[in-house]
Rosetta silent file (secondary structure, phi, psi, omega in degrees, C-alpha in Angstrom):
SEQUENCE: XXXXXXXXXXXXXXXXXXXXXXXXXXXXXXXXXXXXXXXXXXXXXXXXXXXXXXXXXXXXXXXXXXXXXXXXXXXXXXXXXXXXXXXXXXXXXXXXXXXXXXXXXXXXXXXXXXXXXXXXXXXXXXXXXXXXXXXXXXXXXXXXXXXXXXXXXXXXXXXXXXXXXXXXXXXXXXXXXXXXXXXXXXXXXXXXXXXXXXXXXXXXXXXXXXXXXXXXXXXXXXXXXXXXXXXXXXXXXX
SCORE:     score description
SCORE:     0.000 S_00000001
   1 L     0.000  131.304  165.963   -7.941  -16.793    9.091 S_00000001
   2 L   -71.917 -139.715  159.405  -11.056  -17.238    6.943 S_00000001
   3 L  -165.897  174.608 -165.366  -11.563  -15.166    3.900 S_00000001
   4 L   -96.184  157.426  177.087  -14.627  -13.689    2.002 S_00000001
   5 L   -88.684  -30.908  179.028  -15.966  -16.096   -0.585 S_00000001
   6 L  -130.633  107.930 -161.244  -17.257  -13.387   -2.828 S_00000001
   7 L  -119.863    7.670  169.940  -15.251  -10.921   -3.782 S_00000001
   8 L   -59.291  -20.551 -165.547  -17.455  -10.185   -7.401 S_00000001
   9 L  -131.408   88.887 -173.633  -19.689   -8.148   -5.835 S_00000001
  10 L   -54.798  152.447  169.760  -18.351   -4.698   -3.767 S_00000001
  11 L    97.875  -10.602  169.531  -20.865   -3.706   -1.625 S_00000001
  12 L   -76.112  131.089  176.012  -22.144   -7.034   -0.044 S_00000001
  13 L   -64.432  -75.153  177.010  -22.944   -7.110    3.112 S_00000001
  14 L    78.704  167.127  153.524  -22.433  -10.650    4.139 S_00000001
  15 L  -127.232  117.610 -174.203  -21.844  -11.834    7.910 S_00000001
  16 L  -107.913  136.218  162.990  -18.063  -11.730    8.312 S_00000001
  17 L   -64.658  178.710 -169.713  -15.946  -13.210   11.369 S_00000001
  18 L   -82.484   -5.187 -174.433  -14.107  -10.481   12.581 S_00000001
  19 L  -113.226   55.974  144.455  -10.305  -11.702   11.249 S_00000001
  20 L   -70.398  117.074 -179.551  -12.276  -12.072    7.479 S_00000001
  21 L  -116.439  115.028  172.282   -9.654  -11.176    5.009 S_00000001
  22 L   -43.735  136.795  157.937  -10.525  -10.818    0.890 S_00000001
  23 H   -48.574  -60.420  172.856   -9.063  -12.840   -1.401 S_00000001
  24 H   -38.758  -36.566 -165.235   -7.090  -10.619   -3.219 S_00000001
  25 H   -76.347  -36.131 -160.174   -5.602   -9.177    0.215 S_00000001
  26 H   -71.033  -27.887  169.917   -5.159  -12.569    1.192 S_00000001
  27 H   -80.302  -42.433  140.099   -3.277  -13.404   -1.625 S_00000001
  28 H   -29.562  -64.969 -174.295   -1.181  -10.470   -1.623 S_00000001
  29 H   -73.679  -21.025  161.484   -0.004  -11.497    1.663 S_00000001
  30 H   -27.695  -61.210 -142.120    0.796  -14.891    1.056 S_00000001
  31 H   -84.614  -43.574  176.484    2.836  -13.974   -1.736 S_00000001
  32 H   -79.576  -38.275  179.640    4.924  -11.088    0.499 S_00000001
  33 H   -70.629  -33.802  167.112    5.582  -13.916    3.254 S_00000001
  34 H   -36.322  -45.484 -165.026    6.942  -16.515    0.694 S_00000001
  35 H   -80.994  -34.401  177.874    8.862  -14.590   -0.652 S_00000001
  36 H   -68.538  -21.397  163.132   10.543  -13.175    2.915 S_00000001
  37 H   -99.265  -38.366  119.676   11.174  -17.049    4.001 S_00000001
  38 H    40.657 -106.380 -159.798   11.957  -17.643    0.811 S_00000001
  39 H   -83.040    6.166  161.258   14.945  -15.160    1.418 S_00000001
  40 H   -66.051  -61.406  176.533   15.220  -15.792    5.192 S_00000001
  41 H  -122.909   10.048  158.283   15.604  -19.359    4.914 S_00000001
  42 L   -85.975  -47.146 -174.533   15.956  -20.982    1.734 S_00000001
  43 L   -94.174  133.654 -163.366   17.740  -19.206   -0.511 S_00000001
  44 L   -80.294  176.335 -171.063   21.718  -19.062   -0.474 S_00000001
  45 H   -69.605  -37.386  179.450   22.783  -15.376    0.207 S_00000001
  46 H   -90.205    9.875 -176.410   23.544  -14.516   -3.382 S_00000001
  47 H  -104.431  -14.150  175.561   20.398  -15.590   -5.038 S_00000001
  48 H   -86.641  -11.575  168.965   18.720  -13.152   -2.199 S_00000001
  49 H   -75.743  -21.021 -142.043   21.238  -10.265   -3.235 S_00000001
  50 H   -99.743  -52.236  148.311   20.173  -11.173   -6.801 S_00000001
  51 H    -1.131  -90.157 -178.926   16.694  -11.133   -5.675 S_00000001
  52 H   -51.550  -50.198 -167.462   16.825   -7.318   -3.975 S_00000001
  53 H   -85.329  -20.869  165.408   18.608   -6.075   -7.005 S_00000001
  54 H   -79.998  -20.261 -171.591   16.286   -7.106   -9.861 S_00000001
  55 H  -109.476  -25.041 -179.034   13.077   -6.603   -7.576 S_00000001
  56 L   -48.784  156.374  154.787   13.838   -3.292   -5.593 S_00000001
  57 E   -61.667  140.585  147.542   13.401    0.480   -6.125 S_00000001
  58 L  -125.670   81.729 -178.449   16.925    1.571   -6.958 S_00000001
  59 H    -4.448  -72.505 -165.822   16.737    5.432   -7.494 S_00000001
  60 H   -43.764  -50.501 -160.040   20.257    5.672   -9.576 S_00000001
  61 H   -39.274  -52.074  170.162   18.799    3.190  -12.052 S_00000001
  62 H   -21.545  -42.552 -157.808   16.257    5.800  -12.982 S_00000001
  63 H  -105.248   10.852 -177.746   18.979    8.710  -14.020 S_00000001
  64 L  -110.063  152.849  164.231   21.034    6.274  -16.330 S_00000001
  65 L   -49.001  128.203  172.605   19.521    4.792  -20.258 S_00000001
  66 L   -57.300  -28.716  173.664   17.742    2.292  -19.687 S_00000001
  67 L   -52.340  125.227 -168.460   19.563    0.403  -22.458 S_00000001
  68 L   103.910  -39.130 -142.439   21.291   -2.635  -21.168 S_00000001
  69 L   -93.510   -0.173 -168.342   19.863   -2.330  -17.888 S_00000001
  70 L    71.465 -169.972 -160.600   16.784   -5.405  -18.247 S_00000001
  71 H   -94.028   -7.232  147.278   13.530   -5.646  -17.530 S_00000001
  72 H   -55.226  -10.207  177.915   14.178   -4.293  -13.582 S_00000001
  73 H   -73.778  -52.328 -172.386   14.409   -0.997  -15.112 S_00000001
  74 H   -97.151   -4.339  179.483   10.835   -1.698  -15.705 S_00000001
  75 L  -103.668    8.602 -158.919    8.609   -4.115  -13.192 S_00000001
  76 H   -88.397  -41.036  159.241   11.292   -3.216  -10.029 S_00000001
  77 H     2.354  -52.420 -149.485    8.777   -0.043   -9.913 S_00000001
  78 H  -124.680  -48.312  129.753    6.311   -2.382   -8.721 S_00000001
  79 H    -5.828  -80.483 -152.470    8.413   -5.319   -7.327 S_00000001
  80 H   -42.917  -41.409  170.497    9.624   -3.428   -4.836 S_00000001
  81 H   -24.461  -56.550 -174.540    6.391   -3.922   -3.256 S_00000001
  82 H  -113.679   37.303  152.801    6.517   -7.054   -2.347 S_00000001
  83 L   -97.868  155.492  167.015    9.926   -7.185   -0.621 S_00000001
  84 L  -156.022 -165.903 -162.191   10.693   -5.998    2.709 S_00000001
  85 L   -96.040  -14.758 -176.958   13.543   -5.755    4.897 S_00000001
  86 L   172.909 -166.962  178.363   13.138   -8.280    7.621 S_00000001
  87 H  -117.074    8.462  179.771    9.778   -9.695    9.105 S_00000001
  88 H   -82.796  -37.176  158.734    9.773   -7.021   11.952 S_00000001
  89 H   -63.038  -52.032  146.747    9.082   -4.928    8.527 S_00000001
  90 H   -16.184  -89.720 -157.511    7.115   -7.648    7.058 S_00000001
  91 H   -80.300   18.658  159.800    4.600   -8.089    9.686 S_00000001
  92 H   -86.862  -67.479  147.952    4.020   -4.250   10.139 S_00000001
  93 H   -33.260  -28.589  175.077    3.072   -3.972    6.632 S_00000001
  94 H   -76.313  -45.613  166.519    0.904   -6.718    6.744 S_00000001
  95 H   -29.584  -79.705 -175.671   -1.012   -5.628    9.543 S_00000001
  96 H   -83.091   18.827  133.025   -2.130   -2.539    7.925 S_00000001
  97 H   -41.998  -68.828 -151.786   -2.787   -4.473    4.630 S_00000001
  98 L   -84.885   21.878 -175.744   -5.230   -6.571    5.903 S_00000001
  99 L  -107.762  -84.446 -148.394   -6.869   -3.627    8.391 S_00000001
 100 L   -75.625  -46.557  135.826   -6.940   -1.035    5.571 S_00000001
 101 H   -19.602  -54.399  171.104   -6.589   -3.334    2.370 S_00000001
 102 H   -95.757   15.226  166.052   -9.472   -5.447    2.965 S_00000001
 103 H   -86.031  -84.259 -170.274  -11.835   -2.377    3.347 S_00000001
 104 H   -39.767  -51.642 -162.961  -10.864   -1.078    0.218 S_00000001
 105 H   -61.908  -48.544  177.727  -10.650   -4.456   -1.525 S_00000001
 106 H   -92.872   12.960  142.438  -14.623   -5.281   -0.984 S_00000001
 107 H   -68.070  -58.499  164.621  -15.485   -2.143   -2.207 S_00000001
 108 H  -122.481   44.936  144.886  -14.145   -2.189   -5.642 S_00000001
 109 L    57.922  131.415  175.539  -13.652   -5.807   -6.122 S_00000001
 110 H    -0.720  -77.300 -173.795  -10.309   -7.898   -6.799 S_00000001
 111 H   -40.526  -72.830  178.110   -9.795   -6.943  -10.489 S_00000001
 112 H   -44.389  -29.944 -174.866   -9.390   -2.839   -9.306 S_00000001
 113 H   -60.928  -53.399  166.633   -7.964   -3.849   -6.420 S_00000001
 114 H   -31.414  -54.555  164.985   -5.335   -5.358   -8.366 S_00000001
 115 H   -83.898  -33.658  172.774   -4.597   -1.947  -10.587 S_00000001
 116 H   -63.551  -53.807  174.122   -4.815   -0.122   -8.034 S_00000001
 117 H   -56.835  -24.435 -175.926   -1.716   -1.635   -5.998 S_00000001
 118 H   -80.769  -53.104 -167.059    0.474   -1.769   -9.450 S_00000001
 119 H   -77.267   -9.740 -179.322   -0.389    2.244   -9.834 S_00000001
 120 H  -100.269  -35.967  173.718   -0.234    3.417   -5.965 S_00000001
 121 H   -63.359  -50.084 -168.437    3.705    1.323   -6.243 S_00000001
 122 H   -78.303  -45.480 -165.333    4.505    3.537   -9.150 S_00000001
 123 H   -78.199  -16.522  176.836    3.296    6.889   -7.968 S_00000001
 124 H   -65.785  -42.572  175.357    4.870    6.201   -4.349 S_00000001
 125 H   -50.729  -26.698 -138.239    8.038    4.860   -6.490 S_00000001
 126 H  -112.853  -46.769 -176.121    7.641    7.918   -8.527 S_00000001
 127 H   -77.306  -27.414  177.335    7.304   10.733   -5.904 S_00000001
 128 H   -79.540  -52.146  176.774   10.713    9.132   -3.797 S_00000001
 129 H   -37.154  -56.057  175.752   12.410    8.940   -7.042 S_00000001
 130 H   -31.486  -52.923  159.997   11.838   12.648   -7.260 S_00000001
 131 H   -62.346   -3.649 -169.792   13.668   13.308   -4.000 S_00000001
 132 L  -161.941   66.759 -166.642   16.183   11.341   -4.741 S_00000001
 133 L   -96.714  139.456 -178.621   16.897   10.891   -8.468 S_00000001
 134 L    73.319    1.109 -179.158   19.999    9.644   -8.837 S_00000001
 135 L   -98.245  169.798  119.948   21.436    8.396   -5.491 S_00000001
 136 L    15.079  -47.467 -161.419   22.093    4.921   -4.361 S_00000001
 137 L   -59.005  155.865 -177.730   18.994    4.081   -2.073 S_00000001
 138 L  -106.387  103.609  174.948   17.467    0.556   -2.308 S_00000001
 139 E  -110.071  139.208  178.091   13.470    0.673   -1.506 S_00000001
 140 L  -146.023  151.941 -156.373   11.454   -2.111   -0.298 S_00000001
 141 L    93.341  123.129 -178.624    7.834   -2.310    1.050 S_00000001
 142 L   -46.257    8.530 -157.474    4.288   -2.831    0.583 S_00000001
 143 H   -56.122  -40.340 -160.174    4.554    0.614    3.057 S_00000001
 144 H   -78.769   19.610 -162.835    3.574    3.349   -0.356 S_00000001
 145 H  -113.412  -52.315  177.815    0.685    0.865   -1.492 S_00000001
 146 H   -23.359  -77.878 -162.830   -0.140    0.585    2.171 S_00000001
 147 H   -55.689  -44.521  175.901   -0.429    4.040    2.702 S_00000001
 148 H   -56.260  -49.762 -173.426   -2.792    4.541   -1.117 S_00000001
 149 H   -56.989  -28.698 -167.502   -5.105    1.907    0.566 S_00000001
 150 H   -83.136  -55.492  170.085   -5.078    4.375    3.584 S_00000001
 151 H   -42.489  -64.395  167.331   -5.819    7.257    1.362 S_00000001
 152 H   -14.230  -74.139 -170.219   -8.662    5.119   -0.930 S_00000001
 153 H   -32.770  -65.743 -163.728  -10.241    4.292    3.127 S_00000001
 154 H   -40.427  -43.716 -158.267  -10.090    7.693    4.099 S_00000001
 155 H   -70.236  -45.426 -172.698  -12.525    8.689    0.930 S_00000001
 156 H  -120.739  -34.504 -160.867  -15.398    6.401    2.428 S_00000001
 157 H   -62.318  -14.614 -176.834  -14.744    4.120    5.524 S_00000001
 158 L   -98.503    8.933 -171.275  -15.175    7.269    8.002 S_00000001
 159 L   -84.659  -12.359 -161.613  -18.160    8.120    6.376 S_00000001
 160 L  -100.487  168.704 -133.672  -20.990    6.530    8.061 S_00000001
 161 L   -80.881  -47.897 -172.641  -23.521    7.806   10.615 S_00000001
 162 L   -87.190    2.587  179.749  -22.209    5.118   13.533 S_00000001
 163 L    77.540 -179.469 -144.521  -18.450    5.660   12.765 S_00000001
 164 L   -83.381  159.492 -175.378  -16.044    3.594   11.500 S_00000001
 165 L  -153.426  109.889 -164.626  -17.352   -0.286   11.307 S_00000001
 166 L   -69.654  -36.799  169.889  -14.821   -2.514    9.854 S_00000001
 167 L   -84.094    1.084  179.260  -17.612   -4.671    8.393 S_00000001
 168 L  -118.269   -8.595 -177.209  -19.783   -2.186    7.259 S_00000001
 169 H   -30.268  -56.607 -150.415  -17.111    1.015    5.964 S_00000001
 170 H   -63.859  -18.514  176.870  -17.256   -0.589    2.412 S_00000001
 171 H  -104.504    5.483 -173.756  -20.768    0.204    2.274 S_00000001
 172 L   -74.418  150.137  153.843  -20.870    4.185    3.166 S_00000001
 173 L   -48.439  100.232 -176.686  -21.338    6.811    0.892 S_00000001
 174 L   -52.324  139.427  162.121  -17.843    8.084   -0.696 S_00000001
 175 L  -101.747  146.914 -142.867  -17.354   11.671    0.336 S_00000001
 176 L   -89.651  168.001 -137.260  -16.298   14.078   -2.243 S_00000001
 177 H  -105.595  -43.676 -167.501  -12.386   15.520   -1.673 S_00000001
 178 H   -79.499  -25.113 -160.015  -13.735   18.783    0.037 S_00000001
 179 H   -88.051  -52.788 -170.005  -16.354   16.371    2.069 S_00000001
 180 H   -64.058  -14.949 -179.898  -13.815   14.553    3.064 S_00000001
 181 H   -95.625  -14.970  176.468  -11.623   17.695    4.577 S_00000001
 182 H   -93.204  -19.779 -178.818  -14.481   18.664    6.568 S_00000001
 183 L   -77.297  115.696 -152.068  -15.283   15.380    7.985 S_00000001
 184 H   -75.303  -22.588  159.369  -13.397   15.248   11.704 S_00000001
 185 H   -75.277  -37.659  153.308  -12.672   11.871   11.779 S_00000001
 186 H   -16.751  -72.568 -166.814  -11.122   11.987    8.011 S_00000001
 187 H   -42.349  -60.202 -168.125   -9.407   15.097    9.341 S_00000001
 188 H   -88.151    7.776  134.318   -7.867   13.922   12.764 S_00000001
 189 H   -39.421  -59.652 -161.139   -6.763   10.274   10.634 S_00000001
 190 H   -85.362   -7.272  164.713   -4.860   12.751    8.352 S_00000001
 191 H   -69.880  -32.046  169.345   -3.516   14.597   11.321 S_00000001
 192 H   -54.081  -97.761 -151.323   -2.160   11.185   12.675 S_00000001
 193 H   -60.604  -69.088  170.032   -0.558    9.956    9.789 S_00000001
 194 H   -30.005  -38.974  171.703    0.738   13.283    8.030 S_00000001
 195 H   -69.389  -38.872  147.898    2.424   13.647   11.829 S_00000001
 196 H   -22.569  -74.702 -172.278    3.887   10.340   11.533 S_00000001
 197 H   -52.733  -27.741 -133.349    5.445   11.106    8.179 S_00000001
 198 H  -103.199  -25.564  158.611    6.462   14.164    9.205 S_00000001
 199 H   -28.362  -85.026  167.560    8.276   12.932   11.954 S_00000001
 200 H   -16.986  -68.866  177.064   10.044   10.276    9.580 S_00000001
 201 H   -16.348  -55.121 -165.193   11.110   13.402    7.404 S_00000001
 202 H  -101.814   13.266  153.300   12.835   15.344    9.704 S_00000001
 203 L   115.210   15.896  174.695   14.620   11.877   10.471 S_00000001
 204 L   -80.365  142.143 -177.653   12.953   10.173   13.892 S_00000001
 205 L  -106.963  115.422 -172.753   13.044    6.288   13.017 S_00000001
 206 L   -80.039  -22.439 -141.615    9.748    4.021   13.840 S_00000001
 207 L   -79.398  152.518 -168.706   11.404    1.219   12.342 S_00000001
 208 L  -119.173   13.056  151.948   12.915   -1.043   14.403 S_00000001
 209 L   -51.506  -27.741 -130.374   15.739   -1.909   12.536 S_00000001
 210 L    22.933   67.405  176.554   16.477    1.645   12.109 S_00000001
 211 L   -78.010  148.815  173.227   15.895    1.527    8.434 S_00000001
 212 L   -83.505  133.623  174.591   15.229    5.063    7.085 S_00000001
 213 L   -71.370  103.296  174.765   11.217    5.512    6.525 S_00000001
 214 L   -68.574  103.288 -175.456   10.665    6.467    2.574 S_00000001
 215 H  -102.989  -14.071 -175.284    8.096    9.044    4.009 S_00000001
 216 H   -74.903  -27.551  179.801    8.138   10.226    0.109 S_00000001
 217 H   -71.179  -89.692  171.128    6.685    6.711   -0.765 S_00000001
 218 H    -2.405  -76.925  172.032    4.424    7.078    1.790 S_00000001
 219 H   -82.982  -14.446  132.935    3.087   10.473    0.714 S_00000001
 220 H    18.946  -79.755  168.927    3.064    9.476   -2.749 S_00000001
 221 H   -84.423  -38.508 -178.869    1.019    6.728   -2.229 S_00000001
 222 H   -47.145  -31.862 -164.922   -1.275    8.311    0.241 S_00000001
 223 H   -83.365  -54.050 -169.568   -2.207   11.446   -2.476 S_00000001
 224 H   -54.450  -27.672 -157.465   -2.875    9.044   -5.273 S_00000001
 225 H   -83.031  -39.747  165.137   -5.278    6.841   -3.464 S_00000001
 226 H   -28.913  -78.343 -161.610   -7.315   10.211   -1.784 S_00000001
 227 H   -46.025  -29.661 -159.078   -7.102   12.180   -5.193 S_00000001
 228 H  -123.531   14.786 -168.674   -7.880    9.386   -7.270 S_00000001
 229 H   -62.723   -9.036 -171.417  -10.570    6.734   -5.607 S_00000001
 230 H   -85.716   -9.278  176.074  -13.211    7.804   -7.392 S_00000001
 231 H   -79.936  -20.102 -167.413  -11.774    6.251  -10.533 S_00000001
 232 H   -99.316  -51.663  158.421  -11.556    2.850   -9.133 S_00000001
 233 L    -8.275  126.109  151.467  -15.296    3.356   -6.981 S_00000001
 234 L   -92.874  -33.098  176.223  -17.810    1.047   -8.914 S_00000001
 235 L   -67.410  128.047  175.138  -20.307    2.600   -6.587 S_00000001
 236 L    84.349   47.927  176.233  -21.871    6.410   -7.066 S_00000001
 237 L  -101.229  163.047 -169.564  -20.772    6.744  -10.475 S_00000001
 238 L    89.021    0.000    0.000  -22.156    9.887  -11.954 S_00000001
């Protein structure tokens, strides 16, 4: 895969092959497959438990003092991200990184791109904690960041005259939250995924491990990156 060369300027046109992937995205993914061979093949079994439990979401931690507990009380928030569960989990996330991720990414350039994935990890982290403050579960996956980058998309990539155009979405006019509920491709995307989740919810398993889906992560992440793209947007301010 090639990558874009210029990622300073959202909003470039450029002529991209069609598997062009941003640096930042590109880099992101790198960074989640190391680490999964890493703990596939490399690593003895207890430095990969040791691994999961300083980098994971682990609800309970949350409902205990913090005192004592190390600095995983605070960056596993964010961690968690860039673990996964296997590479059948792995490469599923990745996909719809680098679909939905690298739309977003050459739109508001690396640096946001960057804050944006640390702040779409905490509120997905932040809305499953809620459902589940205080038990036991372990969370891993780029899946709630995933899902903000889906939201973020949603705000502009369906916006344009010709429909969605993976090299040109990045340049449409962002539609406004109410613009965006009226527009019918927006709409049947959020019928699609909101059915997905809701599936997950009432406990059908996509996964194919049958890992339980953190559909709370999911919608989480999805609400921050709708509700909040316009903060991130270098374009159409004002």
């Amino acid at each position: 895969m090639t990558h874009d060369p210029d990622m300073t300027e959202p909003g470039h046109p450029g002529h991209e092959p069609i598997f062009n992937i941003p640096n930042v995205v590109l880099a992101m993914l790198l960074i989640m497959v190391a680490l999964q061979v890493a703990m596939e093949t490399l690593l003895p079994r207890a430095a990969v438990l040791e691994i999961y439990l300083q980098g994971a979401f682990i609800s309970q931690r949350y409902a205990e003092s913090p005192a004592g507990q190390g600095g995983a009380y605070f960056w596993s928030p964010v961690t968690y991200s860039l673990l996964h569960g296997g590479y059948a989990h792995l490469a599923l996330n990745s996909f719809w990184l680098a679909a939905f991720g690298s739309v977003v990414a050459r739109r508001i350039g690396w640096v946001r791109f960057v804050v944006f994935w640390v702040l779409a990890a905490l509120s997905s982290a932040a809305l499953f904690l809620a459902f589940h403050w205080g038990d036991q579960n372990i969370m891993v996956g780029a899946s709630g960041v995933v899902s903000a980058l889906m939201g973020a998309a949603s705000r502009f990539a369906f916006g344009g005259s010709g429909g969605f155009r993976r090299d040109q979405a990045h340049l449409n006019r962002r539609l406004s939250i109410a613009q965006s509920l009226s527009n019918r491709m927006v709409v049947g995307f959020l019928v699609v995924w909101f059915g997905i989740n809701l599936l997950a919810a009432v406990g059908f398993s996509f996964d194919m491990a049958d890992a339980a889906i953190a559909w709370e992560a999911h919608l989480g992440g999805f609400l921050f990156g709708f509700l909040t793209f316009a903060l991130f947007d270098p374009m159409q301010r004002g």
